[in-house]
LUMRO-374375 format. One record per atom (N, C-alpha, C, O): residue in three letters; x negated, y, z. Coordinates in steps of 0.2 Angstrom, whole numbers, padded with zeros to 4 digits, always signed. Example, Ala and Ser with C-alpha at 12.3 -4.5 7.8 and 13.67 -1.06 7.14 Angstrom:
! residues 2
ALA-0066-0028+0039ALA-0062-0022+0039ALA-0066-0016+0039ALA-0071-0017+0042SER-0064-0011+0035SER-0068-0005+0036SER-0064+0000+0039SER-0067+0006+0040
! end
This chain:
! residues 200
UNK-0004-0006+0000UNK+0000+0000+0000UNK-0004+0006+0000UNK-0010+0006+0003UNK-0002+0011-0003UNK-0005+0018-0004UNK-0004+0020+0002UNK+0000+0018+0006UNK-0009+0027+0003UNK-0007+0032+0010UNK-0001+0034+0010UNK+0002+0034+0016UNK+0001+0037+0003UNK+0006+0040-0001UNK+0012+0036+0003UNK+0014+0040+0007UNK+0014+0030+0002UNK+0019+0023+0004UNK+0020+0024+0011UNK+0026+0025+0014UNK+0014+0024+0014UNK+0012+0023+0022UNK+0017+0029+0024UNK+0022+0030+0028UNK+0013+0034+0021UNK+0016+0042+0024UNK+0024+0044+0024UNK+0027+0046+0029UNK+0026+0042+0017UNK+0033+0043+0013UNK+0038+0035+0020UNK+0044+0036+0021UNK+0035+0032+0023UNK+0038+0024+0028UNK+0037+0030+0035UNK+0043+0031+0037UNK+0033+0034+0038UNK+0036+0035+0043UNK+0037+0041+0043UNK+0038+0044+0048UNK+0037+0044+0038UNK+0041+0052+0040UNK+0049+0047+0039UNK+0053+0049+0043UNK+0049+0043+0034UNK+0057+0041+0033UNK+0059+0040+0042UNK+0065+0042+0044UNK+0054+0037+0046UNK+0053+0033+0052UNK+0057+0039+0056UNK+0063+0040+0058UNK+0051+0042+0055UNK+0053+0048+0061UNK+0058+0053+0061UNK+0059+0056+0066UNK+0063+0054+0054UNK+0068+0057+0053UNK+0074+0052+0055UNK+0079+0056+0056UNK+0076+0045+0055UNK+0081+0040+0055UNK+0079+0040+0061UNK+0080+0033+0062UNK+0078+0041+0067UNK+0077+0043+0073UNK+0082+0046+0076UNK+0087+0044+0080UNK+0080+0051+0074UNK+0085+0056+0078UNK+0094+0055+0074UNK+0099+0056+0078UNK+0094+0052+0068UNK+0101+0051+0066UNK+0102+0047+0069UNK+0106+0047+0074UNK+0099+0042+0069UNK+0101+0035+0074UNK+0104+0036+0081UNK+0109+0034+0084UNK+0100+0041+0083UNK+0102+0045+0091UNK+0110+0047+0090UNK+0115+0044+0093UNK+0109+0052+0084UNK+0117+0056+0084UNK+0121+0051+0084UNK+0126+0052+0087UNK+0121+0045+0080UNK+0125+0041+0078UNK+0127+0039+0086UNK+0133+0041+0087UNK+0124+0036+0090UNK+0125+0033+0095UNK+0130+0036+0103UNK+0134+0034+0107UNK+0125+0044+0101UNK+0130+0047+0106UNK+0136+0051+0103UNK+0141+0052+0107UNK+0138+0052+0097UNK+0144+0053+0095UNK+0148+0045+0095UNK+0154+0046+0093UNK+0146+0040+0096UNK+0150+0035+0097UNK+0152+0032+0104UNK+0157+0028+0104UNK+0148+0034+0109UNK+0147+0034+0115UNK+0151+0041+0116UNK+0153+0039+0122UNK+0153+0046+0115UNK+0157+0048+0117UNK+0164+0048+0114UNK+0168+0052+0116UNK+0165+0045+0109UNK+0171+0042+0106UNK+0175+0036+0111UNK+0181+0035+0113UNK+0171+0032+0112UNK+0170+0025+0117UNK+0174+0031+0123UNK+0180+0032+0123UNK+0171+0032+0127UNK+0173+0037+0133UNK+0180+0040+0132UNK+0185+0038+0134UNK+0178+0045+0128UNK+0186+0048+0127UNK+0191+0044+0125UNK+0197+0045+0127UNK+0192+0038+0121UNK+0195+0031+0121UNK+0198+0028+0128UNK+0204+0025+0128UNK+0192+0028+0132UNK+0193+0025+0138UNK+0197+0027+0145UNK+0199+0024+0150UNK+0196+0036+0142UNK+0199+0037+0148UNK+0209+0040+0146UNK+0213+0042+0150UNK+0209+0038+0137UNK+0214+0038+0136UNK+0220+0032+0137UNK+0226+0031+0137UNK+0215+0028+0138UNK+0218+0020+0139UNK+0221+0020+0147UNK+0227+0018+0149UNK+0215+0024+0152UNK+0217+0025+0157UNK+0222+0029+0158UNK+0226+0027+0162UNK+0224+0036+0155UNK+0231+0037+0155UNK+0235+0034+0154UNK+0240+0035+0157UNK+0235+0030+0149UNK+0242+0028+0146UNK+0245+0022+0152UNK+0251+0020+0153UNK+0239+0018+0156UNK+0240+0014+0163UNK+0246+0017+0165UNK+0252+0015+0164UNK+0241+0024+0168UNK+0246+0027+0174UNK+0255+0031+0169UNK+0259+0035+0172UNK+0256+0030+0164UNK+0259+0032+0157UNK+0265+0027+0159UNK+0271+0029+0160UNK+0264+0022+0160UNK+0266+0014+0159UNK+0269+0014+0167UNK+0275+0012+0168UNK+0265+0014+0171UNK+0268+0012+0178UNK+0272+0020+0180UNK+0277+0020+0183UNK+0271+0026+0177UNK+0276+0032+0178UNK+0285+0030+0176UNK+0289+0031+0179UNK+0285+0028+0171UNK+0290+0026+0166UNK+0292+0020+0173UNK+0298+0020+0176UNK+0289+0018+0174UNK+0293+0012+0180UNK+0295+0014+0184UNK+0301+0013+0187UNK+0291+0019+0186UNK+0295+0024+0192UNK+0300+0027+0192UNK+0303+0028+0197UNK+0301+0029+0186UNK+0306+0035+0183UNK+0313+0031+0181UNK+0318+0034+0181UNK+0312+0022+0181UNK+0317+0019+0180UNK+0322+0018+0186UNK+0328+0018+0187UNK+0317+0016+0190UNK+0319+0013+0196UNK+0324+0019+0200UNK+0329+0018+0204UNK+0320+0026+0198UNK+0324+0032+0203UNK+0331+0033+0202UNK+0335+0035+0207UNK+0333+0032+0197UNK+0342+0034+0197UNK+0346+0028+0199UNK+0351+0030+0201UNK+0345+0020+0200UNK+0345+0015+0202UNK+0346+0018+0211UNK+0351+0018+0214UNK+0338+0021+0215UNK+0339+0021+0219UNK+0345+0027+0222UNK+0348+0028+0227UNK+0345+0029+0219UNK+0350+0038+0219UNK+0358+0034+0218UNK+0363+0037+0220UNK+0359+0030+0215UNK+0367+0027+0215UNK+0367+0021+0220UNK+0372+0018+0222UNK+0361+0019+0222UNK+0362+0014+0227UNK+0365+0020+0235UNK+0370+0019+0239UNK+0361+0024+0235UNK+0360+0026+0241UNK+0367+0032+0240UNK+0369+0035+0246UNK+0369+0034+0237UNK+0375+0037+0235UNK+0382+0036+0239UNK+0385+0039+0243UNK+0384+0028+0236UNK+0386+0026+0241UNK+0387+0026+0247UNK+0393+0026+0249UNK+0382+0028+0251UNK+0381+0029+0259UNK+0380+0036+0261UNK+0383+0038+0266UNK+0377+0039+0257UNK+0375+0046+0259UNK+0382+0051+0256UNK+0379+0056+0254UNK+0387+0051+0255UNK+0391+0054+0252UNK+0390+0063+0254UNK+0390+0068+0251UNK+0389+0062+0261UNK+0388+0070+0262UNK+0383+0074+0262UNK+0383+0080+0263UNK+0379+0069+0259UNK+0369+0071+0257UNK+0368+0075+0248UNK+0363+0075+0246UNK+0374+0077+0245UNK+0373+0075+0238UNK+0367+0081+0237UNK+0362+0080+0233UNK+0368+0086+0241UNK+0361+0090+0239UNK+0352+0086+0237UNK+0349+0087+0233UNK+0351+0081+0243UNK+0346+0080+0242UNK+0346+0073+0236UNK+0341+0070+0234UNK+0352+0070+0234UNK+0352+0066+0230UNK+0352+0070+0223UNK+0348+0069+0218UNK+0355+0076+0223UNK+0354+0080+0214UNK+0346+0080+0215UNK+0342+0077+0211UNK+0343+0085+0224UNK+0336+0084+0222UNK+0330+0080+0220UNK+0325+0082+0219UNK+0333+0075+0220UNK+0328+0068+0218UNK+0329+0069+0211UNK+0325+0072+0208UNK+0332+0068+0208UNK+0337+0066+0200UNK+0332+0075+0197UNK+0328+0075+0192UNK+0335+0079+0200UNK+0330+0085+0196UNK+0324+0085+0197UNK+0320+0085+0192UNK+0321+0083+0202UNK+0316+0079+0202UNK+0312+0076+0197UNK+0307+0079+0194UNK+0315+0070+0196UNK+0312+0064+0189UNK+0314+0067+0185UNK+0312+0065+0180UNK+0318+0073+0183UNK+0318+0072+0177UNK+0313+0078+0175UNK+0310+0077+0169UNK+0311+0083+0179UNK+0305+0089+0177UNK+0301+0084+0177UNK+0297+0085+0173UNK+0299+0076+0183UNK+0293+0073+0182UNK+0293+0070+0175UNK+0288+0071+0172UNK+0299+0068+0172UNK+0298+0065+0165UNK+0296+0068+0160UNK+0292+0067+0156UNK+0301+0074+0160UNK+0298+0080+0156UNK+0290+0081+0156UNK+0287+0079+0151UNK+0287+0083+0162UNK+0279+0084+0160UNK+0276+0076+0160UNK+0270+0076+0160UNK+0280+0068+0160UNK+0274+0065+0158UNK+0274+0065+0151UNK+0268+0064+0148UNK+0279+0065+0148UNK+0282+0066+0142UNK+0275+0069+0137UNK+0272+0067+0132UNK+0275+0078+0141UNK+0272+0081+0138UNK+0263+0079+0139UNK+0259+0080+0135UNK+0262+0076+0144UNK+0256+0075+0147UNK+0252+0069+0141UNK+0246+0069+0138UNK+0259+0064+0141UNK+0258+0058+0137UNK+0255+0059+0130UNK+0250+0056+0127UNK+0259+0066+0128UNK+0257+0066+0120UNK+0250+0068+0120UNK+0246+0065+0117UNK+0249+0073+0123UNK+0242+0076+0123UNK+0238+0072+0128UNK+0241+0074+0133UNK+0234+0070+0130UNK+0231+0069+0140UNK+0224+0074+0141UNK+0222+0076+0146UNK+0222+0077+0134UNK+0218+0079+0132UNK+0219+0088+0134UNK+0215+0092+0136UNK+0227+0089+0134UNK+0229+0096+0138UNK+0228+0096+0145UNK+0232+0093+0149UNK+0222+0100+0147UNK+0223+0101+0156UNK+0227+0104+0159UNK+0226+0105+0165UNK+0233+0108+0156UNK+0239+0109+0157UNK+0245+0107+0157UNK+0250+0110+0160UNK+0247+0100+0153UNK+0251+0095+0152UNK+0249+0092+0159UNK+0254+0091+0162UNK+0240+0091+0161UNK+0241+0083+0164UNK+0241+0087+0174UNK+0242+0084+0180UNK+0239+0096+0172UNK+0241+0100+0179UNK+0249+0098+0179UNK+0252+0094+0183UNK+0252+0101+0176UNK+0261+0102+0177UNK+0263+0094+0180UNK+0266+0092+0186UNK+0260+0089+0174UNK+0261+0084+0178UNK+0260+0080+0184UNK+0263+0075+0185UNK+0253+0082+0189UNK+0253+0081+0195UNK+0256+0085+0198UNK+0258+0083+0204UNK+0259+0091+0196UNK+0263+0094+0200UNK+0269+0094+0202UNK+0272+0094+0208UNK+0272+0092+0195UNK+0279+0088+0196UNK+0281+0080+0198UNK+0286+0078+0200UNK+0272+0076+0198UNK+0274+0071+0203UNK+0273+0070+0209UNK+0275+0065+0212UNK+0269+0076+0213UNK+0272+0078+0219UNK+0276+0082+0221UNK+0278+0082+0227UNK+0279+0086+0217UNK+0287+0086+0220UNK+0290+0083+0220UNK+0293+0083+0225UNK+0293+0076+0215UNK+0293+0071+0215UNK+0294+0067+0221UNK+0299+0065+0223UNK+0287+0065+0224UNK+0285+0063+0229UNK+0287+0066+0237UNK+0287+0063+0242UNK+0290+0074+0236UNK+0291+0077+0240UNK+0298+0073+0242UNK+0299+0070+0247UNK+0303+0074+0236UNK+0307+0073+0237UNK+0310+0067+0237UNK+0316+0066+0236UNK+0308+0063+0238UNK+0309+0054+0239UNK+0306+0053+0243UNK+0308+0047+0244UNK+0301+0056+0249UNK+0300+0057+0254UNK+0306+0061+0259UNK+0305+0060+0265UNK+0311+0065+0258UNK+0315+0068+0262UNK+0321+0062+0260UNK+0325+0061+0265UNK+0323+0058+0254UNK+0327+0054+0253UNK+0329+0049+0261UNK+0333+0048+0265UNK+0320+0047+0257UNK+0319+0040+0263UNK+0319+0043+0272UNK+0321+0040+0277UNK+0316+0048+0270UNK+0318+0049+0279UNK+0326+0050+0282UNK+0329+0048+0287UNK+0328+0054+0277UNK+0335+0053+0277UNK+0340+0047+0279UNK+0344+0046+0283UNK+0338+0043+0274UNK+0341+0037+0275UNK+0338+0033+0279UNK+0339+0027+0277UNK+0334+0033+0286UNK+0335+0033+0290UNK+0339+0033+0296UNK+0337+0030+0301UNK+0344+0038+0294UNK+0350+0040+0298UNK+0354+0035+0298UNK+0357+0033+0303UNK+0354+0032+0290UNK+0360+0025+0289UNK+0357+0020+0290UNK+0352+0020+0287UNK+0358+0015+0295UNK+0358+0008+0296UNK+0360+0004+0290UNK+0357+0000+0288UNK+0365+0006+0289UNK+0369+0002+0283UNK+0365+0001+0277UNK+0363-0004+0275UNK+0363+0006+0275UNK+0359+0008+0269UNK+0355+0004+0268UNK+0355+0001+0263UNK+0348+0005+0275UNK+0342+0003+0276UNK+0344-0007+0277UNK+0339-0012+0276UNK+0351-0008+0277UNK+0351-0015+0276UNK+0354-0018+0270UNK+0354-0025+0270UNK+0356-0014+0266UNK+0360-0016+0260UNK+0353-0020+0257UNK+0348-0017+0257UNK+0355-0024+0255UNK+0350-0028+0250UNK+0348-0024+0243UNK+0342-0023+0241UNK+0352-0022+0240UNK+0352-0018+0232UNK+0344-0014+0236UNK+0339-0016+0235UNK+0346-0010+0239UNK+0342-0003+0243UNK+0335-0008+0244UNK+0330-0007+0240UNK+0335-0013+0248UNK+0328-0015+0250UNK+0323-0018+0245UNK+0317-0018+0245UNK+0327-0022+0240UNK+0325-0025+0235UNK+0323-0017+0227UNK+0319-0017+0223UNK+0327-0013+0230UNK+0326-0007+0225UNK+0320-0004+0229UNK+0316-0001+0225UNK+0317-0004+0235UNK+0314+0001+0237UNK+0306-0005+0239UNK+0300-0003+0241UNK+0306-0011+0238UNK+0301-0014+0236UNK+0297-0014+0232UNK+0291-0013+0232UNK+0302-0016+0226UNK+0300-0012+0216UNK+0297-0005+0217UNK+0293-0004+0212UNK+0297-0001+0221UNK+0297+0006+0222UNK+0289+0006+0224UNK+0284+0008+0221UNK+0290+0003+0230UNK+0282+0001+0233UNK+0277-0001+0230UNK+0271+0002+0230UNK+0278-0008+0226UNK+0273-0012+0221UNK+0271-0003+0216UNK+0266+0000+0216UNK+0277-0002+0213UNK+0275+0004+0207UNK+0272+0009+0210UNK+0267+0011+0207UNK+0275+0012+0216UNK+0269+0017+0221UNK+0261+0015+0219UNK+0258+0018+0216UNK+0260+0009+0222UNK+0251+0006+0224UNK+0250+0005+0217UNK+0244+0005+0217UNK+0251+0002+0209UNK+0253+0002+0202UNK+0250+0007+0200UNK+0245+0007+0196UNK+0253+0015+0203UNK+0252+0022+0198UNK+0245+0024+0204UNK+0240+0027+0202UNK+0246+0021+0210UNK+0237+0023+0212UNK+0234+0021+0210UNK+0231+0024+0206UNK+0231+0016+0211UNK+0227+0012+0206UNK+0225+0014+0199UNK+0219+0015+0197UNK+0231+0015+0196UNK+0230+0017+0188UNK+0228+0024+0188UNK+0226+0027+0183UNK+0228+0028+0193UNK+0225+0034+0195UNK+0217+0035+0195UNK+0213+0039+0194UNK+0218+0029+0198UNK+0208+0032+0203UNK+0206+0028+0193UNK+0203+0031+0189UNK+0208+0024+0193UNK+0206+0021+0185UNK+0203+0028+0179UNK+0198+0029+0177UNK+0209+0030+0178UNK+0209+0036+0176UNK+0203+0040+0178UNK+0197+0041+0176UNK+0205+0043+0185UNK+0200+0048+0187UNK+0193+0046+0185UNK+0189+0050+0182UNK+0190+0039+0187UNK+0184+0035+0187UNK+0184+0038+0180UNK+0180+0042+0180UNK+0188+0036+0175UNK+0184+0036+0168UNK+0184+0044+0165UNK+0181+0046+0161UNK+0188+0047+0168UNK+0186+0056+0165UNK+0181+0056+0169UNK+0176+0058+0165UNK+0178+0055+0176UNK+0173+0058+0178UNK+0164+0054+0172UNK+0159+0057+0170UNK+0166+0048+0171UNK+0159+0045+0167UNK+0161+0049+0161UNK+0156+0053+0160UNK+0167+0050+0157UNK+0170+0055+0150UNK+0164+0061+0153UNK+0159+0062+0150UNK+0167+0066+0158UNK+0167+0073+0158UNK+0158+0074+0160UNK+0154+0078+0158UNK+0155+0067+0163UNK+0145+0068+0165UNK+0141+0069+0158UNK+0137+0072+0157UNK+0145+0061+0153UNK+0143+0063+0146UNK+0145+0070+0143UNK+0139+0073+0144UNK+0147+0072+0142UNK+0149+0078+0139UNK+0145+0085+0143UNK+0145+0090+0140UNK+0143+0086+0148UNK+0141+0092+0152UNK+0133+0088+0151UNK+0129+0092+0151UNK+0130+0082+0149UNK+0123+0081+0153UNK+0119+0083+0144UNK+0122+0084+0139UNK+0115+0084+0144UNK+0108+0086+0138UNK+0107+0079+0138UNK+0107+0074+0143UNK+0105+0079+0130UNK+0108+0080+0126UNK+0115+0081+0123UNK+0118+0086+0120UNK+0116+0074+0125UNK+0124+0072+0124UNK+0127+0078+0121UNK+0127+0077+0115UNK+0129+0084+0124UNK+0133+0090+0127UNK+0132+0094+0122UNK+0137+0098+0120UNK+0124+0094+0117UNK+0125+0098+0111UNK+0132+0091+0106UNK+0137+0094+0104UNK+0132+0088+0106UNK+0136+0086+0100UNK+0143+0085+0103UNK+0147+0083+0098UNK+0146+0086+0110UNK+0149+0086+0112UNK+0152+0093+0110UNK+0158+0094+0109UNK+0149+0098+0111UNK+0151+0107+0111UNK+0153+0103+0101UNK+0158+0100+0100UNK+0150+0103+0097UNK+0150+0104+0089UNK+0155+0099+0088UNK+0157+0100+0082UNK+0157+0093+0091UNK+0164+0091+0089UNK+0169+0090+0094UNK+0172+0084+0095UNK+0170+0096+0096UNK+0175+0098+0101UNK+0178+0091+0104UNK+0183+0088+0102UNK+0173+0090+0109UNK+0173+0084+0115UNK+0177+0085+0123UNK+0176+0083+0128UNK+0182+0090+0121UNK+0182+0095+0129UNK+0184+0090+0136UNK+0186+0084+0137UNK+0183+0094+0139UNK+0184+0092+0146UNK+0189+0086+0148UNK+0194+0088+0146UNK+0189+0083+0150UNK+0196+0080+0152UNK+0196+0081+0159UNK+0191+0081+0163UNK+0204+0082+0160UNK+0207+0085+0168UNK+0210+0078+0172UNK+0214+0074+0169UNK+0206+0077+0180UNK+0208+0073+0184UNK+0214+0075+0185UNK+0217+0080+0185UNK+0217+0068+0186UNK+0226+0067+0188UNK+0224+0068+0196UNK+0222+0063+0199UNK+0224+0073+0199UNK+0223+0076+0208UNK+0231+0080+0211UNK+0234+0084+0207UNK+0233+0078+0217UNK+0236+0082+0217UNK+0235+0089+0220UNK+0229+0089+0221UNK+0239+0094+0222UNK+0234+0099+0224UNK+0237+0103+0231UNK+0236+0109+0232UNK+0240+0099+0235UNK+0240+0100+0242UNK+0235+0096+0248UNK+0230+0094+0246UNK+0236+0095+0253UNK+0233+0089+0257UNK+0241+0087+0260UNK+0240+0082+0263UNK+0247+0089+0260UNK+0252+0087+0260UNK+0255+0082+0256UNK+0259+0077+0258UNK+0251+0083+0250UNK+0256+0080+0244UNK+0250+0073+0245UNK+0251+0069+0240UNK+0246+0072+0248UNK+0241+0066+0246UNK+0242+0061+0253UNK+0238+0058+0255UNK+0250+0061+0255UNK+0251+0056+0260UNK+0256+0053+0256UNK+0260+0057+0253UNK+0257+0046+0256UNK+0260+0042+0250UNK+0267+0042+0253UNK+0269+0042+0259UNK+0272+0041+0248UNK+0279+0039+0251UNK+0281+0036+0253UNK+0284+0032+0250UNK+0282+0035+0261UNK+0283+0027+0265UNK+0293+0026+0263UNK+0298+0030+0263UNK+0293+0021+0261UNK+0297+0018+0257UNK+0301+0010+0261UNK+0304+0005+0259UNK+0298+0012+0267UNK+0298+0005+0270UNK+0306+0007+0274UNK+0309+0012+0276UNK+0308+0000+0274UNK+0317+0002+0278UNK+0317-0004+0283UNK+0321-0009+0282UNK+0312-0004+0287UNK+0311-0008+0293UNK+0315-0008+0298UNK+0314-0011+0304
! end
């Protein structure tokens, strides 16, 4: 081989280098941003179960509580502002203002299924209807379901959000608009005690 061959083989070398690089971390952050879409869609999937079961519990408990209707519309308004932003959360997860509205409205949510169950505590009867405990089980499992699918989530924005801020990475992130993704947190210390659902 000529010098010419020699020379012409590793400048080839040393420039398929750095694409190879590009290659890798724009794939590597495709993978991520995938991953932590997947993770949404979890907690996407166990919301929708929760949102089934609430009108089930609001006509079970309806029955009993007749002089309570306020706090039964506030659950039902409730889920339905909760469906609305998962809705809108769903289509985009990539808007950090879909997936804020959406932690917001599932601790309200949460507020208000939390005044339910203490409520119904007043009722005996309630708290022993079969329909109610069997409805307020399903409740529980889906509770510890959307946490789970939460921290899942969260875990994979935070691996997503270190690729995208760390050097290199971060240059080909800003050039193909790689942006941030928003932790599903709630944002009181209020709203971060879970809904006891137990009718003990």
């Amino acid at each position: 081989m000529s010098a010419l061959v020699v020379t012409l083989i590793v400048v080839g070398l040393i420039l398929l280098i750095p694409v190879l690089w590009a290659i890798g971390a724009y794939n590597g952050l495709v993978t991520l941003r995938n991953r932590y879409r997947n993770a949404f869609a979890q907690i996407d999937v166990q919301l929708k179960r929760r949102y089934e079961l609430i009108p089930n519990l609001v006509e079970t408990a309806k029955a009993f509580l007749k002089h309570e209707r306020e706090t039964l519309e506030a659950v039902i308004q409730a889920r339905n502002a909760a469906t609305g932003a998962r809705e809108a959360a769903a289509a985009n997860p990539e808007d950090s203002q879909a997936v804020h509205q959406l932690a917001n409205a599932e601790s309200g949510l949460t507020g208000t299924l939390g005044r339910l169950f203490a409520l119904s505590e007043s009722y005996p009867e309630l708290r022993s209807n079969q329909n109610m405990m069997q409805l307020t089980e399903e409740l529980t499992a889906t509770e510890n379901k959307i946490a789970f699918a939460r921290q899942a989530y969260n875990d994979a924005v935070m691996v997503y959000n270190t690729k995208t801020e760390t050097f290199p990475t971060n240059l080909f992130a800003g050039m193909f608009n790689f942006v941030r993704a928003t932790l599903f947190e709630v944002s009181s210390e209020a709203e971060r005690e879970a809904v006891k659902v137990s009718f003990d």
